[in-house]
MARTIMAR-352522 format. One record per residue (C-alpha): x, y, z. Coordinates in steps of 0.1 Angstrom, whole numbers, padded with zeros to 4 digits, always signed. Layout:
# residues N
XYZ/...
END
This chain:
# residues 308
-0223+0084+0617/-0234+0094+0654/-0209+0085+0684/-0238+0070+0700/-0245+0042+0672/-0213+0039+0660/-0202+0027+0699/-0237+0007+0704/-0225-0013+0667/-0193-0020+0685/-0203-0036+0716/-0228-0060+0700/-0198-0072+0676/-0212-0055+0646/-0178-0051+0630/-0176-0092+0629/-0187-0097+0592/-0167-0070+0580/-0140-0084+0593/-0146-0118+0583/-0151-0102+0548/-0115-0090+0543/-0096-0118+0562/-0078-0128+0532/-0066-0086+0527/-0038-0069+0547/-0042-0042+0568/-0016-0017+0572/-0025+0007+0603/-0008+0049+0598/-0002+0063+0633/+0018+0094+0637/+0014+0108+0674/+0007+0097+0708/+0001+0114+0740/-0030+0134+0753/-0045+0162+0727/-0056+0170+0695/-0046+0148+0665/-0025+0119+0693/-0037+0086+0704/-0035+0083+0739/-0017+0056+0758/-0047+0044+0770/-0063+0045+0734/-0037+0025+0719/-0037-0004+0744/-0075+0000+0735/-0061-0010+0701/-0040-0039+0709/-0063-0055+0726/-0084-0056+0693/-0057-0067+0676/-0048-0092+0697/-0086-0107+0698/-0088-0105+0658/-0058-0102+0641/-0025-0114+0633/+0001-0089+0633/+0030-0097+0612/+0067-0076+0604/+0059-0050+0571/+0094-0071+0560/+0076-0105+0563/+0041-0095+0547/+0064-0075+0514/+0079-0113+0513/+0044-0127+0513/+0036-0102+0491/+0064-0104+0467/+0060-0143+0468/+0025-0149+0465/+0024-0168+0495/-0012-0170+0511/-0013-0149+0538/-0026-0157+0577/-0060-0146+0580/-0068-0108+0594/-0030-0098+0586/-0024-0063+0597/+0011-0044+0599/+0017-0015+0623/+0032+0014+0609/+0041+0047+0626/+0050+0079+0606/+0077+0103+0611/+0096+0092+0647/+0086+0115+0672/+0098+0107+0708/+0064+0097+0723/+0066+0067+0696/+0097+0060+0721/+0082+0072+0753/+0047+0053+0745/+0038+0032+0720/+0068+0013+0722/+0061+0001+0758/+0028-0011+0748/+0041-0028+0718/+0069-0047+0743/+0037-0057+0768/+0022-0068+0734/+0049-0084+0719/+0042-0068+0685/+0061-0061+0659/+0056-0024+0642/+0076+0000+0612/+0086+0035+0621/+0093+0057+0593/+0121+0080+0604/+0132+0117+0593/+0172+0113+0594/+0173+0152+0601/+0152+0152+0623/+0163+0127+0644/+0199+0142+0635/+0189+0174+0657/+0191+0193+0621/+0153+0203+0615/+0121+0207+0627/+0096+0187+0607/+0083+0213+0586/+0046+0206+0593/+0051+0217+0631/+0064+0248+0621/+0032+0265+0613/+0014+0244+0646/+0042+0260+0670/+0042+0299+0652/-0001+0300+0660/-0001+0280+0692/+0026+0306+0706/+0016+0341+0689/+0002+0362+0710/-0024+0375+0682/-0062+0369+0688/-0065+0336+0659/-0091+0318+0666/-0090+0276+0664/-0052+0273+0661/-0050+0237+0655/-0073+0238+0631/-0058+0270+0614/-0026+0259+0610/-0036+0224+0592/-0054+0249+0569/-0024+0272+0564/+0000+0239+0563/-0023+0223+0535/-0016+0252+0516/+0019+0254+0521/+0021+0215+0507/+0011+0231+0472/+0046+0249+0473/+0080+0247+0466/+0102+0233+0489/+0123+0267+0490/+0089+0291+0487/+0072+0269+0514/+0103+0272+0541/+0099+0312+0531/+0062+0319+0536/+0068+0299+0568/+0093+0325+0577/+0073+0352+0567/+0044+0339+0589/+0063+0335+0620/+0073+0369+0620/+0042+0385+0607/+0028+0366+0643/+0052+0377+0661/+0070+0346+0671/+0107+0341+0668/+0107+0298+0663/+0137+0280+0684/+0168+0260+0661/+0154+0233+0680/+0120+0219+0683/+0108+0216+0721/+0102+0190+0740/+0067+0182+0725/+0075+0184+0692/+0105+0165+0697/+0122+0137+0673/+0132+0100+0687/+0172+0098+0691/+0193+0072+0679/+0197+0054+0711/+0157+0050+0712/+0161+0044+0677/+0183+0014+0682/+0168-0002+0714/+0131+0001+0690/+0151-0013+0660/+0166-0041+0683/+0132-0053+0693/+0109-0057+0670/+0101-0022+0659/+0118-0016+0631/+0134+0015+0617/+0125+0023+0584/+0132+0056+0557/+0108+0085+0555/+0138+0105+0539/+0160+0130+0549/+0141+0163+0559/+0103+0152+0549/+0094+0175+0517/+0066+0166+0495/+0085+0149+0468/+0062+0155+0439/+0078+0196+0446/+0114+0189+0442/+0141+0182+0418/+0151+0154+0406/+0184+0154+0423/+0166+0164+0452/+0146+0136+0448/+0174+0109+0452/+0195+0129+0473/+0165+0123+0500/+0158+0087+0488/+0195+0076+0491/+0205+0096+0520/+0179+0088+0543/+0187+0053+0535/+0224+0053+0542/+0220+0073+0572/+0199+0046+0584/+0221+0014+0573/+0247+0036+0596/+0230+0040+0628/+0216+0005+0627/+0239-0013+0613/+0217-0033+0588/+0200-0029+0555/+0173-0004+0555/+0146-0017+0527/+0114-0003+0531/+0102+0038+0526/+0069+0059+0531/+0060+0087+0511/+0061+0120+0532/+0021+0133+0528/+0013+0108+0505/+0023+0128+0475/+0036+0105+0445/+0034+0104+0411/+0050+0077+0384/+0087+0093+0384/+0087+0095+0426/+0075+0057+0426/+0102+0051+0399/+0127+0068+0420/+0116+0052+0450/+0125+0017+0438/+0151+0029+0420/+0168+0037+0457/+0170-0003+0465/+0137-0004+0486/+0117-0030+0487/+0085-0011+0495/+0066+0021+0496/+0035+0028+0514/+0014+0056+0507/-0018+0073+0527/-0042+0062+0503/-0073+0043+0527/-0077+0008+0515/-0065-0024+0524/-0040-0046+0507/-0037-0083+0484/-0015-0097+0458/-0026-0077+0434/-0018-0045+0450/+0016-0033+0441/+0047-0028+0466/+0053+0007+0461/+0014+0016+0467/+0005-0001+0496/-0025+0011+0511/-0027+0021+0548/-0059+0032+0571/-0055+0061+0594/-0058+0044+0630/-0091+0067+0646/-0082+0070+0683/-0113+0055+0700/-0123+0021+0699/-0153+0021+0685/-0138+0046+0651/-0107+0020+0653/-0130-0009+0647/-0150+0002+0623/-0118+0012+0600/-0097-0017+0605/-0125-0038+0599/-0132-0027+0568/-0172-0009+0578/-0161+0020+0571/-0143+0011+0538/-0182+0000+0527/-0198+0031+0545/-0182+0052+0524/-0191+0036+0495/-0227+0035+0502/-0223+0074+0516/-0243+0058+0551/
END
């Protein structure tokens, strides 16, 4: 759909009757990165979002809508959760701010490594390698979403290799640490987020696509991550979000068999009693306002059904 439309539908209110059409659903909203550039929502952007929120929602705690989940309860009207995947810093340095001035409450879904200073996560890897090569590669961005996309296909062990191979076929030697703008929330952020009202939640130990690994691998990531947590926070840790997306019946198994209480996935939908707690839906959170309305209201759910 053209910009031009799509933002002329959002300032006459166009969105209204799709909203009013899923009031009774839960929305749970996927962001990953914030700042200014490709693939972030920008500070400004996001309090673009909370402001919609605020005017037509009711966000509640991912803890208290599982409970309304688990219990049947009828939920408020226009429910919608805030999640935010993998624990960057800028989560830290700027949503969480915005979320204070809000008063919101929000999920992050944190890589224990990678918040322990003991890995990159992985996905970067192949970002850092093309945007610092000095090699003539055309779209880098976009080139090393390609190459990571294959690289999700592999196992964990052969994936970590042809990263390796790739850095030093481009010519770049990659740091022990990732730099500043690739870098992981602490556990002091991680505390001060947990401590008010944006919870800390597991998105295991070093972020492999768990559909590639062993089983022992498999818990060993489930259980760890959630210890490591319960440590640094000091609480229960109950709720867990599948790195990429990638599940299958044994991970969703192993998942609950962990002690979670929920698992959300990246599959676009929205959410009601019927849908299960370790497959909750979430929708990617578009970074301008006009893309964010239309997905949280549910238009573009419909749009893509009728291929408008």
């Amino acid at each position: 759909m053209k910009k031009t439309l799509l933002k002329t539908m959002y300032n006459f209110g166009a969105f209204a009757p799709f909203r009013w059409a899923n009031r009774g659903n839960v929305l749970i909203l996927m962001y990953h990165r914030f700042g200014e550039g490709a693939g972030k929502v920008s500070a400004r952007e996001f309090e673009s979002h909370l402001e919609y929120l605020k005017n037509h929602h009711r966000v509640l705690a991912l803890s208290e809508t599982v409970e309304f989940l688990q219990t049947e309860k009828t939920l408020p009207p226009n429910s919608v959760v805030i999640t935010i995947d993998d624990g960057y810093r800028d989560a830290y340095e700027i949503a969480f701010p915005l979320l204070k001035k809000f008063d919101f409450a929000a999920t992050i879904y944190a890589i224990t490594n990678f918040s322990d200073g003991k890995c990159w996560l992985w996905t970067d890897l192949m970002r850092y390698v093309l945007l610092n090569t000095k090699r003539d590669v055309e779209n880098r961005v976009a080139t090393a979403a390609q190459i990571n996309a294959n690289l999700k296909k592999l196992p964990n062990d052969e994936k970590h290799a042809k990263i390796t191979e790739f850095a030093k076929d481009f010519g770049v030697e990659i740091p022990h640490l990732p730099p500043s703008d690739f870098a992981p929330m602490n556990w002091d952020q991680a505390r001060e987020m947990d401590e008010n009202g944006v919870k800390i939640e597991s998105h295991t130990v070093s972020h492999p696509i768990l559909t590639n690994i062993s089983a022992n691998e498999l818990d060993f990531e489930l259980q760890n991550s959630k210890k490591r947590l319960e440590e640094v926070l000091n609480r229960r840790v109950e709720h867990f979000c599948y790195p990429n997306g990638s599940l299958n019946k044994t991970v969703e198994k192993a998942v609950e068999k962990a002690g979670y209480k929920s698992a959300t996935t990246t599959e676009y939908g929205f959410n009601n009693l019927q849908t299960e707690r370790f497959l909750l839906k979430r929708i990617d959170a578009q970074s301008s306002i006009e893309n964010f309305a239309q997905s949280a209201s549910g238009f573009e759910n419909v749009r893509k059904k009728c291929k408008v």
